[in-house]
KOLRO-811775 format. One record per residue (C-alpha): residue in three letters; y, z, x; residue number from 1. Coordinates in steps of 0.25 Angstrom, whole numbers, plus 5000, padded with zeros to 4 digits. Example, Ala and Ser with C-alpha at 12.3 -4.5 7.8 and 13.67 -1.06 7.14 Angstrom:
2
PT lummi    y    z    x palum
PT   ala 4982 5031 5049     1
PT   ser 4996 5029 5055     2
***
This chain:
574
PT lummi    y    z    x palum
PT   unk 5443 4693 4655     1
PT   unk 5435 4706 4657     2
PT   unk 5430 4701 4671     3
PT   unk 5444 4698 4676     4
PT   unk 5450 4711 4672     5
PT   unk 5439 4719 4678     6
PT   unk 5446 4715 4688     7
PT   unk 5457 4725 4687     8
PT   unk 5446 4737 4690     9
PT   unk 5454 4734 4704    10
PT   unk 5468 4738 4699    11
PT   unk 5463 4749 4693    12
PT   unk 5475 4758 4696    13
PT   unk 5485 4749 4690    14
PT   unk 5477 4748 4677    15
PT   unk 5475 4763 4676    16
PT   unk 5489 4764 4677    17
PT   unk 5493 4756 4668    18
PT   unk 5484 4762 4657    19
PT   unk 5491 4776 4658    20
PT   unk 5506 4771 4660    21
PT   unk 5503 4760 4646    22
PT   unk 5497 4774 4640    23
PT   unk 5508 4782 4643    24
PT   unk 5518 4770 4638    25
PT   unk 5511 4769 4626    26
PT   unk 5512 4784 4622    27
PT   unk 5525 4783 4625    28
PT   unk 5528 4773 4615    29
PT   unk 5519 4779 4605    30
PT   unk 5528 4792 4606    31
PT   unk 5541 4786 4605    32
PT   unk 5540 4783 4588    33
PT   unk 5536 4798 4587    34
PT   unk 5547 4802 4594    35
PT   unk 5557 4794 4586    36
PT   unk 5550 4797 4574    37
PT   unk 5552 4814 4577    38
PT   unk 5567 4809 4580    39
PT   unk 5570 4806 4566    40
PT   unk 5563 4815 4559    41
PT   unk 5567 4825 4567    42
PT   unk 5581 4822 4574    43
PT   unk 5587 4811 4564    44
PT   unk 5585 4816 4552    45
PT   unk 5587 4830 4555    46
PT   unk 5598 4828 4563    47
PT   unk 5592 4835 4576    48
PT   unk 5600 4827 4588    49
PT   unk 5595 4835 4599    50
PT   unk 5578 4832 4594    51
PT   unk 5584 4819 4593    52
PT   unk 5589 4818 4608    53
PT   unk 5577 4826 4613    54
PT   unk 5567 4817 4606    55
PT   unk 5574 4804 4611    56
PT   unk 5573 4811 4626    57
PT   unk 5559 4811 4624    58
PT   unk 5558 4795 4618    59
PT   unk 5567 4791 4630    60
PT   unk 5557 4799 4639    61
PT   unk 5545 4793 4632    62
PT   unk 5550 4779 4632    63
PT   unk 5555 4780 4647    64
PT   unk 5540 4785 4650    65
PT   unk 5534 4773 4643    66
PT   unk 5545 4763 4649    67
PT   unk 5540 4768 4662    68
PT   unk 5525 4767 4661    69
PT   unk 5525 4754 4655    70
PT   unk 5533 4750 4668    71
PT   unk 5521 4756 4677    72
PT   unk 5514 4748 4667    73
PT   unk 5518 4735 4669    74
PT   unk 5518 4736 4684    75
PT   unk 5504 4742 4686    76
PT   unk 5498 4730 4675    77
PT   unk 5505 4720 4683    78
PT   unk 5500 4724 4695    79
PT   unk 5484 4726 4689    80
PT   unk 5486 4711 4683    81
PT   unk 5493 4705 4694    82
PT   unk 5481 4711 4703    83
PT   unk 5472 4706 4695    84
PT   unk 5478 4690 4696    85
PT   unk 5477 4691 4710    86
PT   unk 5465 4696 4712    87
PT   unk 5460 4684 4701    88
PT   unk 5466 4673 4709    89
PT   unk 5462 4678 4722    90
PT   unk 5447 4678 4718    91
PT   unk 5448 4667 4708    92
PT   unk 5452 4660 4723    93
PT   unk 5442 4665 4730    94
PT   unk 5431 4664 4721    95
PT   unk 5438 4648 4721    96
PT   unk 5437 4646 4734    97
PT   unk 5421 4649 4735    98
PT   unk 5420 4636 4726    99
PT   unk 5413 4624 4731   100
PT   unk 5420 4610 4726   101
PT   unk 5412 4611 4714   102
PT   unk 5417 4622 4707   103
PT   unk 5432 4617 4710   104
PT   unk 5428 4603 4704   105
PT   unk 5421 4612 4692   106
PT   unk 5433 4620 4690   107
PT   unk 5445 4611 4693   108
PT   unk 5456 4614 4702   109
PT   unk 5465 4614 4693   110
PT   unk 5457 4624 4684   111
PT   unk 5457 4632 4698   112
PT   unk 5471 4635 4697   113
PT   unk 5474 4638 4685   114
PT   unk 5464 4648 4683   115
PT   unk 5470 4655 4696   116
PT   unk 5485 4655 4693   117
PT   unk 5486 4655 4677   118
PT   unk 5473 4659 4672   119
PT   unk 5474 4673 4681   120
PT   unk 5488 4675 4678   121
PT   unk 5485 4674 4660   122
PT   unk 5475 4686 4665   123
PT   unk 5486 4692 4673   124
PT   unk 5495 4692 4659   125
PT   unk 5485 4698 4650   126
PT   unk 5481 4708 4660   127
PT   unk 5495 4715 4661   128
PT   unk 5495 4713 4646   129
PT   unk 5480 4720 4644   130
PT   unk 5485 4732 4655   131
PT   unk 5496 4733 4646   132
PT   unk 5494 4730 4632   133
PT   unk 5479 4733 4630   134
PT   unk 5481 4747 4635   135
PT   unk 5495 4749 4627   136
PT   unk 5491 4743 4612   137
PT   unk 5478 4750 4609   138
PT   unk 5485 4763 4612   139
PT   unk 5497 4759 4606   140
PT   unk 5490 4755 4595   141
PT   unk 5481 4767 4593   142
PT   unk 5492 4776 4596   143
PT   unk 5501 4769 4585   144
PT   unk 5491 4771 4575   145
PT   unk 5489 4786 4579   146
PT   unk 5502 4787 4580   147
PT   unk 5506 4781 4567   148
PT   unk 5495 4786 4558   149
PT   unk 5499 4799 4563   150
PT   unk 5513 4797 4558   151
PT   unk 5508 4793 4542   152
PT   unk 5494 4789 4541   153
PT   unk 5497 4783 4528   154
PT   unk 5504 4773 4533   155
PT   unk 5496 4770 4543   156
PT   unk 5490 4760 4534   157
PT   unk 5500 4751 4533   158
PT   unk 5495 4748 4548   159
PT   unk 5481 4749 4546   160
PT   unk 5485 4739 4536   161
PT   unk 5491 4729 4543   162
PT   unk 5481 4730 4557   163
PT   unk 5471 4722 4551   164
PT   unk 5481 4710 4549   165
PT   unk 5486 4710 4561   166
PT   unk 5474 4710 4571   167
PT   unk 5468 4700 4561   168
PT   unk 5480 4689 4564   169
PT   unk 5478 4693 4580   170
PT   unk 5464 4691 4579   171
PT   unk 5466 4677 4571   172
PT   unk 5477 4671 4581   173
PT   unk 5469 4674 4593   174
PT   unk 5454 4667 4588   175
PT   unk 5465 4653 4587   176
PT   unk 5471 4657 4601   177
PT   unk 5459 4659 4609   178
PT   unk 5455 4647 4609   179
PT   unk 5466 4640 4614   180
PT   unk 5468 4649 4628   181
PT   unk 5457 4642 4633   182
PT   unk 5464 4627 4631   183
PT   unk 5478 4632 4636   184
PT   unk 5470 4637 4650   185
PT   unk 5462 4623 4651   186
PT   unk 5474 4615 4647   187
PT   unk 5482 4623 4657   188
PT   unk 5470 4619 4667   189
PT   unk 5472 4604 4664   190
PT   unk 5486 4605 4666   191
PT   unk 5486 4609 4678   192
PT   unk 5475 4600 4683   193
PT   unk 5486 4589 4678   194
PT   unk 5497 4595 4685   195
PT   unk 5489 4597 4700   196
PT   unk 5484 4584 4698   197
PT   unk 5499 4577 4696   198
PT   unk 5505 4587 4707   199
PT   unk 5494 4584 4717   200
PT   unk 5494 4567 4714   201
PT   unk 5508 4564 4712   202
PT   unk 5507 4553 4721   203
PT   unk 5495 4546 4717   204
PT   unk 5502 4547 4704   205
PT   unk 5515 4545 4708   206
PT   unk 5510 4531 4716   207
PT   unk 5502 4525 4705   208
PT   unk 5515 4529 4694   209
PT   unk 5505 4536 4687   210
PT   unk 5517 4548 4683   211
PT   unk 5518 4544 4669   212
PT   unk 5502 4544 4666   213
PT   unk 5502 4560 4673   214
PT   unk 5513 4564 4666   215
PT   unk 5507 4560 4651   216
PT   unk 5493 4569 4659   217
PT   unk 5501 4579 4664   218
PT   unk 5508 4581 4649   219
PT   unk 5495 4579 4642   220
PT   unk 5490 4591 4651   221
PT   unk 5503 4599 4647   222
PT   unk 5503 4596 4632   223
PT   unk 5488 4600 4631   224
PT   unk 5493 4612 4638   225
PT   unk 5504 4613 4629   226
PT   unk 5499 4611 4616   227
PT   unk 5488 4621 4616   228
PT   unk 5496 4632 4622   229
PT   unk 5505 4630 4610   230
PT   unk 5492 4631 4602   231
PT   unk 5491 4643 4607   232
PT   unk 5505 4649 4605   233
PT   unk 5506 4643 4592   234
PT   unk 5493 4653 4589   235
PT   unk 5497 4665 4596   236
PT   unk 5512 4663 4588   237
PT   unk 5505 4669 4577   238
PT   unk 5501 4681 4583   239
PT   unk 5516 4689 4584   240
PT   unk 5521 4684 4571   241
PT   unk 5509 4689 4562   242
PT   unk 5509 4701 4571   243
PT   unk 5522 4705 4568   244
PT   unk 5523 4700 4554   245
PT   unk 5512 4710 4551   246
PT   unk 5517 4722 4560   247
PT   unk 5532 4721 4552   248
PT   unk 5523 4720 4538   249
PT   unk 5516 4734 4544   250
PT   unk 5529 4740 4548   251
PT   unk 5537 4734 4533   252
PT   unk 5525 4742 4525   253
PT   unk 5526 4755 4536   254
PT   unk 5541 4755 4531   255
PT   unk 5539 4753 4518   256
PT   unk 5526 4764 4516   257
PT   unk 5533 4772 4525   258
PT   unk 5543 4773 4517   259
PT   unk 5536 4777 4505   260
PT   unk 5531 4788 4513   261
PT   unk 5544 4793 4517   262
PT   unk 5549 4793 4504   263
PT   unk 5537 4801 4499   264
PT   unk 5540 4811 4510   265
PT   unk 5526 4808 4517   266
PT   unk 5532 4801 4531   267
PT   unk 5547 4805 4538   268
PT   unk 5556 4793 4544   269
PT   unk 5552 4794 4559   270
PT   unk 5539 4793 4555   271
PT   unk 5538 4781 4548   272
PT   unk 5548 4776 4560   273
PT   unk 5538 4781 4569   274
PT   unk 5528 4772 4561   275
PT   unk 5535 4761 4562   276
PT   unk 5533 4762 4578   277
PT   unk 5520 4766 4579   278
PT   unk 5516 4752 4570   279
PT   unk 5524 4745 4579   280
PT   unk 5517 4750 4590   281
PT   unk 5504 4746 4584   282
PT   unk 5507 4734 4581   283
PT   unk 5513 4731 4595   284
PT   unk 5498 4736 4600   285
PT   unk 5493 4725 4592   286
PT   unk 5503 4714 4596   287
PT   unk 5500 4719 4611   288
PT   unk 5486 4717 4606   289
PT   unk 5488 4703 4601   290
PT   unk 5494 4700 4615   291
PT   unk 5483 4703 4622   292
PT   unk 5476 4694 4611   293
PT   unk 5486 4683 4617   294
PT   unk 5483 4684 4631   295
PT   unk 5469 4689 4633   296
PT   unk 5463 4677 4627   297
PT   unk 5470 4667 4635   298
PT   unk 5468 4677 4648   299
PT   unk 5452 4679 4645   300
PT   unk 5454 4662 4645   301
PT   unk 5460 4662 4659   302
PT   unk 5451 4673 4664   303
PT   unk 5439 4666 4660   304
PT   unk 5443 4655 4668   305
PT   unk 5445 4663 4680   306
PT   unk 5431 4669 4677   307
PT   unk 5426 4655 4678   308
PT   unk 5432 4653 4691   309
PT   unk 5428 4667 4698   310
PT   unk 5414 4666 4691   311
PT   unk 5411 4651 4697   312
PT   unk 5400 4653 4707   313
PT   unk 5401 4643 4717   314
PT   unk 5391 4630 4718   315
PT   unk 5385 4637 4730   316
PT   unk 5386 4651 4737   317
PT   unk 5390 4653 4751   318
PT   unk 5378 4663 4754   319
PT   unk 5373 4655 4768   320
PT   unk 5371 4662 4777   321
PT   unk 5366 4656 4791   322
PT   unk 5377 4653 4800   323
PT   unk 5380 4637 4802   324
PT   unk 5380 4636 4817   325
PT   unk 5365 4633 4819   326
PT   unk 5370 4620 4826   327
PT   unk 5383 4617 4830   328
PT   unk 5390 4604 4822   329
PT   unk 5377 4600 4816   330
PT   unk 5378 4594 4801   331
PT   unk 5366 4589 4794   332
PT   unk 5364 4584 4780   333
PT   unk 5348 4585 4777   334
PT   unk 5346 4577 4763   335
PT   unk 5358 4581 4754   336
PT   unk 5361 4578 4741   337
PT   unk 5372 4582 4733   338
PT   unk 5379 4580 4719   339
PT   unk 5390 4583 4710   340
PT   unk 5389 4592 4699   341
PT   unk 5387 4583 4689   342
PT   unk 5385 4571 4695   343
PT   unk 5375 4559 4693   344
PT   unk 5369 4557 4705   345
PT   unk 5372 4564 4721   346
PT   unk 5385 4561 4728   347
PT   unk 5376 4563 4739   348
PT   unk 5361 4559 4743   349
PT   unk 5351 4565 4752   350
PT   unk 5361 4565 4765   351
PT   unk 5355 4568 4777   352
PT   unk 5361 4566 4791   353
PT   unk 5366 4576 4803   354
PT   unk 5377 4575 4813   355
PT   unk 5378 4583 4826   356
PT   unk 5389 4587 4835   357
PT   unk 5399 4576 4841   358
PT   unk 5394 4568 4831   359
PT   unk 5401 4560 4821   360
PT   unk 5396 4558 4807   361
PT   unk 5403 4549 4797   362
PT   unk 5401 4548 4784   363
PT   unk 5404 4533 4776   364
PT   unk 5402 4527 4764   365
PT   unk 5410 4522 4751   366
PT   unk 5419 4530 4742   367
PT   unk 5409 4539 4732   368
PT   unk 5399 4539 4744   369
PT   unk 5399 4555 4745   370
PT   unk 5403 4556 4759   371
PT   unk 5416 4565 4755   372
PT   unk 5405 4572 4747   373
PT   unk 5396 4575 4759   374
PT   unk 5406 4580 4768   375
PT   unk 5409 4589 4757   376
PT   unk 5396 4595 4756   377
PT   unk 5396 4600 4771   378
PT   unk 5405 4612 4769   379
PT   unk 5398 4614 4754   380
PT   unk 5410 4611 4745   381
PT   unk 5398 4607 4738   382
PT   unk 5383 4610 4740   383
PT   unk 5373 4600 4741   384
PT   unk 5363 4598 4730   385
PT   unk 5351 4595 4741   386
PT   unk 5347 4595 4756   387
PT   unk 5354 4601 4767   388
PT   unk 5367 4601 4775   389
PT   unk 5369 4608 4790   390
PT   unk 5379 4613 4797   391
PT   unk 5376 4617 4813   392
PT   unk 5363 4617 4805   393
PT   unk 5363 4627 4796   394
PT   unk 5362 4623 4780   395
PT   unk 5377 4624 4775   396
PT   unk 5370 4631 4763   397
PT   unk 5365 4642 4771   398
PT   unk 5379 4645 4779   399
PT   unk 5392 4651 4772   400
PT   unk 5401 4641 4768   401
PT   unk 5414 4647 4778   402
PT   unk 5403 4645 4790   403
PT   unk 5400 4631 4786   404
PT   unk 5415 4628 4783   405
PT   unk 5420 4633 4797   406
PT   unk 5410 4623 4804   407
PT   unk 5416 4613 4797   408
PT   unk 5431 4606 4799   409
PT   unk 5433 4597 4786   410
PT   unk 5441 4586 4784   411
PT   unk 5441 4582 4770   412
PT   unk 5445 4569 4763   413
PT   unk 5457 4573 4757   414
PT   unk 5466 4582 4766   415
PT   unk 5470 4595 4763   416
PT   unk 5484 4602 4769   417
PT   unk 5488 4616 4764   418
PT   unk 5503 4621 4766   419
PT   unk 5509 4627 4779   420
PT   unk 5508 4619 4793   421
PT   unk 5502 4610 4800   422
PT   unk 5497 4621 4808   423
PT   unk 5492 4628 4795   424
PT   unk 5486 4615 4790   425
PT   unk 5478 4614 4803   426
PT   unk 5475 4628 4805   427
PT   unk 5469 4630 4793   428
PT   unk 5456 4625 4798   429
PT   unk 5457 4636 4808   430
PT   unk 5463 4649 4807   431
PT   unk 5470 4653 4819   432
PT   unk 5472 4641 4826   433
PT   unk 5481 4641 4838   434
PT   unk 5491 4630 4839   435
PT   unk 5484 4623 4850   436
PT   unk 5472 4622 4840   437
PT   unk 5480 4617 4831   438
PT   unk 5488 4607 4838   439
PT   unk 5473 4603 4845   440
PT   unk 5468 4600 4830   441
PT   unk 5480 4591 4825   442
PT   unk 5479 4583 4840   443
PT   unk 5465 4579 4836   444
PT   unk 5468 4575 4822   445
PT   unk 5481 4568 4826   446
PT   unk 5489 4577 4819   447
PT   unk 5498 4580 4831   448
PT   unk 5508 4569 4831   449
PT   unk 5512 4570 4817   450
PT   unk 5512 4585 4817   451
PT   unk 5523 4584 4830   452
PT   unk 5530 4575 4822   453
PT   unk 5533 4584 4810   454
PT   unk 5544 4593 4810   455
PT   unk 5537 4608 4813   456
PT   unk 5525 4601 4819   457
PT   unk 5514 4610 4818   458
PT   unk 5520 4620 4809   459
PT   unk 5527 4608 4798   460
PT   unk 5524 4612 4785   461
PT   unk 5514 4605 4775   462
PT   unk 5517 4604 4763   463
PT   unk 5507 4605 4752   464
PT   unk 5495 4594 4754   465
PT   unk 5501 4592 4764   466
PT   unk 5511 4582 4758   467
PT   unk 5520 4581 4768   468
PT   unk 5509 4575 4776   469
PT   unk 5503 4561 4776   470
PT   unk 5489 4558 4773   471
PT   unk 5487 4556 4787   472
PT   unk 5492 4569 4792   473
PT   unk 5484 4577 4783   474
PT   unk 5472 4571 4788   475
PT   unk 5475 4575 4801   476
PT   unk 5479 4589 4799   477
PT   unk 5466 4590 4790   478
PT   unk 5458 4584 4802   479
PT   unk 5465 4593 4812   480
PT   unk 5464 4607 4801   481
PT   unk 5447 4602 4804   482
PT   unk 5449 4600 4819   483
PT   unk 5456 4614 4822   484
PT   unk 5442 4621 4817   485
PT   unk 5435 4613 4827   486
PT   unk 5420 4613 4817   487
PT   unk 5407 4609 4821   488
PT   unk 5408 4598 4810   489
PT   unk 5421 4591 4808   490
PT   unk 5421 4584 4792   491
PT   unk 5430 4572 4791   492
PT   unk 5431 4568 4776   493
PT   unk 5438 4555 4776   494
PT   unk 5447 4561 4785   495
PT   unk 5453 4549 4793   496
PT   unk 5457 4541 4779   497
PT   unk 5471 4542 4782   498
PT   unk 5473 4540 4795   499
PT   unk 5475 4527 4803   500
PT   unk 5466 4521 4811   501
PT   unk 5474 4526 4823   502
PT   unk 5475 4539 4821   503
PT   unk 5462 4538 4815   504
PT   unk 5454 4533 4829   505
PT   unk 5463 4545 4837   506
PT   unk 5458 4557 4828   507
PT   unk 5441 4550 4829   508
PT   unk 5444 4550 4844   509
PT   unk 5449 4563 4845   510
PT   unk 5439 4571 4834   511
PT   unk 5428 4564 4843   512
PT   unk 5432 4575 4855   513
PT   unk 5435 4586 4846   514
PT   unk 5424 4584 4837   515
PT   unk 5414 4582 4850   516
PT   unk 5406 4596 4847   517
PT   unk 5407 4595 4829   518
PT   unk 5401 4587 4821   519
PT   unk 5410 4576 4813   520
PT   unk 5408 4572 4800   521
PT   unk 5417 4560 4796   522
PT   unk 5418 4553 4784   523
PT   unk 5426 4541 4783   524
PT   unk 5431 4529 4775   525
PT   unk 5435 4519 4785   526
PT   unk 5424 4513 4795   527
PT   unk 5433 4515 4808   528
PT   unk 5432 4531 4806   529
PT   unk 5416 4530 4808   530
PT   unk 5413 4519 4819   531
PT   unk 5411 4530 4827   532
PT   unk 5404 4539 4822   533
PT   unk 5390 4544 4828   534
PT   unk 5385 4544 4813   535
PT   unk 5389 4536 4800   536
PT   unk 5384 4540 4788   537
PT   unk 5385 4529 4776   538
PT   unk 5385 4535 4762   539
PT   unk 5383 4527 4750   540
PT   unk 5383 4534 4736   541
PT   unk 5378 4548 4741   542
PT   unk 5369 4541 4750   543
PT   unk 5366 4538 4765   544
PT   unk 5368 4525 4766   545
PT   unk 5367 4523 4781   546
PT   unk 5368 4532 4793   547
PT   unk 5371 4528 4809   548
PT   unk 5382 4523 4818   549
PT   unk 5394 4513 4815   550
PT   unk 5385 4500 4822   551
PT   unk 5373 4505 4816   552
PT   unk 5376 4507 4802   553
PT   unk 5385 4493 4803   554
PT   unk 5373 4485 4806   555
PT   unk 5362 4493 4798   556
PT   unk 5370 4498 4784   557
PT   unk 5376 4489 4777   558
PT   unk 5384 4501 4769   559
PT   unk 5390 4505 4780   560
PT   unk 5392 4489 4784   561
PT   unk 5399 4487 4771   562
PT   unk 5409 4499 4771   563
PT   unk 5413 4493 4789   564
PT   unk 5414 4479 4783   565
PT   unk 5424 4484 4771   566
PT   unk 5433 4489 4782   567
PT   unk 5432 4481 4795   568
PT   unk 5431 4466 4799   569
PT   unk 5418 4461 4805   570
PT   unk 5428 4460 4817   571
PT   unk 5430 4475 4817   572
PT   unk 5415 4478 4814   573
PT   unk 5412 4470 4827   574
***
């Protein structure tokens, strides 16, 4: 909690100011039971109407004084505390967007979220409440005592008295609460993983009339949730009662002592009234202190998570630092292997092979092969555990991450659209694009006539996921969002899976002239995809299995011979 709110050295100005007006409003309330006090015994009782209306003038003035700078204090507070949630949630996303696919599989997106919008915003609370109430209750709190003792230090006691009480039940409630923040911020965690996962598959679920078994899930999540948040409450229920019962037993023995001493001739009326407010005072420091109690424990939780986040070093660093454009469109992979965290054995196997410019590289092999997994290595969402991968000849290792990136022009296996325009969508793999540009890319990916045939064309709205859009479509778009970029080395994971096999010759025909100068890489499930690649590697459990052309590989692996047979007829092999 200490790290996050060093933080606020940045709004400095706003926290200085809202020391001195929460001083000045304190004093002022301190004030006012003296004043009342001198009003009684010195304008009631002896009758003196004109002290009695030129004190009151002086209470209103006070009052309107602190009135005024708790106002100023309330703004300024807000503005250091919402400065402060914005600052955390831009660096909390920044620092996020460093992470390779590791950290995000460690962490959970779900988890992701959660830390950024409520975890920041229970900081946000308590740090309005701690600008506030820890700068108000101590000196209200000393200040009442001086105040008080200062008025009958006999009586005094009585609160001395009934202190030890009351900080003891505070102390006694929050050891049993403590505890349970950490469970209401992990069951909030799991909730919302429940709930992105319904939102985002509700058609999987809705086609396999799975709605009933999700909903007893998706209640599970909530009760869990639920149960120990009322765990919680039913804990901190405590703390107002037993605060109160013991301030009105302080204030039922003031009276009744105070009585006494007014009897005796020791303590005049407005004093004792005035005693009575300065107790009250004291004990609202404490019950402003028990509320810090409250909120800073489930606070220090939720920052500690957002510690965890900004304190997460990536896997690897981006701190290369040759430039990658040694060759041009050269990619070599020189014996790598590679494995999971965690895992038993490699996804991947000492993988050596290189493609060249205008060449065509595919990559086959059954589900589980690691071919998704290779692709995925050469744009170091994740780093290789051994050898060596090149781009234009340079170790991808040795070369910021941006510079590798902007060689490359990904498509992955499951497409990706983000709100705003087809335009938008296709721009996106280049920033200021011309229309032309544009218009050339969806061409290529045969995106053009579906595009003409929506309403607004080029400028038709997406909706989010792009689902509005057919699997096809987003295929295409995602192709032509590659295209527009025009890369030395075009990725395709998968990427002609839901396209016909029409459309699917048209768009190999027409990569094969725009392509001409890059390097493709092209993974693919169905045999028609790679007949004419100049390449084909087989993988089979990590491994190269074989490596050649279509005839060659037909005749000489029988992997490879397996996966054609499972496809085509011995008529179409032919």
């Amino acid at each position: 909690m200490i790290k996050i709110l060093k933080n606020l050295t940045f709004y400095k100005w706003s926290v200085s100011a809202v020391v001195i007006l929460v001083f000045i409003q304190t004093i002022a309330d301190l004030f006012l039971p003296t004043l009342m006090a001198d009003i009684i015994d010195k304008g009631v009782v002896t009758g003196d109407t004109p002290y009695i209306w030129k004190v009151g003038g002086v209470m209103l003035a006070v009052s309107a004084l602190g009135v005024i700078a708790s106002i100023f204090a309330s703004f300024y507070s807000a503005k250091a505390a919402m400065g402060l949630g914005r600052d955390l949630r831009r660096n909390v996303f920044n620092h996020v967007g460093k992470f390779t696919l590791q950290e995000f599989d460690e962490v959970g997106t779900a988890s992701l979220i959660t830390r950024t919008t409520n975890d920041i915003t229970q900081v946000q609370q308590v740090v309005i409440m701690m600008l506030r109430m820890l700068i108000s209750a101590p000196i209200m709190l000393t200040g009442g005592l001086i105040m008080a003792v200062s008025k009958d230090a006999n009586l005094s006691l009585v609160v001395v008295a009934a202190m030890p009480f009351l900080i003891g039940a505070i102390l006694l409630i929050l050891k049993k609460g403590m505890p349970l923040f950490q469970a209401v911020q992990q069951h909030l965690d799991r909730l919302n993983l429940v709930l992105r996962e319904n939102l985002t598959g509700i058609r999987v679920i809705r086609a396999f009339n799975r709605e009933a078994e999700e909903k007893v899930r998706m209640t599970k999540a909530n009760r869990e949730l639920t149960d120990v948040s009322i765990q919680v409450n039913k804990v901190m229920a405590f703390m107002m009662p037993v605060m109160m019962l013991v301030m009105n037993l302080t204030v039922v023995g003031i009276i009744w002592f105070g009585g006494i001493r007014i009897d005796n001739g020791a303590m005049q009326i407005g004093d004792l009234m005035a005693f009575i407010q300065y107790v009250m005072q004291i004990m609202f420091a404490l019950v402003m202190a028990s509320m810090m109690f409250i909120m800073v424990p489930r606070a220090a939780v939720s920052a500690n998570r957002i510690n965890e986040v900004l304190e997460m070093e990536p896997l690897f660093q981006d701190d290369g630092t040759e430039k990658a454009d040694r060759e041009h469109g050269t990619l070599e992979f020189e014996d790598v292997t590679f494995s999971y965290p965690g895992a038993e054995k490699p996804a991947l196997s000492n993988i050596s092979f290189a493609a060249k410019p205008g060449e065509i590289t595919a990559i086959i092999g059954g589900t589980g092969s690691g071919k998704s997994t290779l692709v995925n290595l050469i744009p170091r969402f994740y780093d290789i555990s051994s050898g060596t991968i090149r781009v234009n000849g340079v170790d991808i290792c040795n070369v910021p991450q941006d510079e590798v990136r902007a060689k490359i022009g990904f498509v992955p296996q499951k497409t990706t659209l983000f709100t705003g325009t087809i335009a938008d969508n296709i721009r996106f793999g280049k920033q200021g694009a011309t229309q032309e540009e544009i218009e050339h890319a969806a061409r290529i990916a045969q995106a053009e006539d579906f595009i003409r045939n929506m309403k607004d064309g080029y400028e038709a709205e997406v909706e989010q996921g792009g689902s509005n859009l057919s699997g096809g479509q987003k295929q295409r778009l995602s192709i032509a969002r590659a295209l527009i970029r025009k890369p030395d080395l075009y990725i395709f994971d998968d990427s002609f899976s839901a396209l016909d096999f029409k459309t699917d010759a048209r768009l190999r025909a027409a990569l094969k002239d725009e392509t001409r100068t890059a390097t493709m890489l092209l993974v693919a499930q169905r045999v028609r995809t790679v007949v004419d690649a100049d390449r084909i590697i087989v993988l089979e459990e990590g491994r190269i299995a074989g490596m050649g052309t279509h005839e060659e590989l037909l005749h000489t692996n029988e992997v490879y011979r397996e996966i054609v047979l499972s496809q085509l007829t011995e008529e179409e092999i032919a």
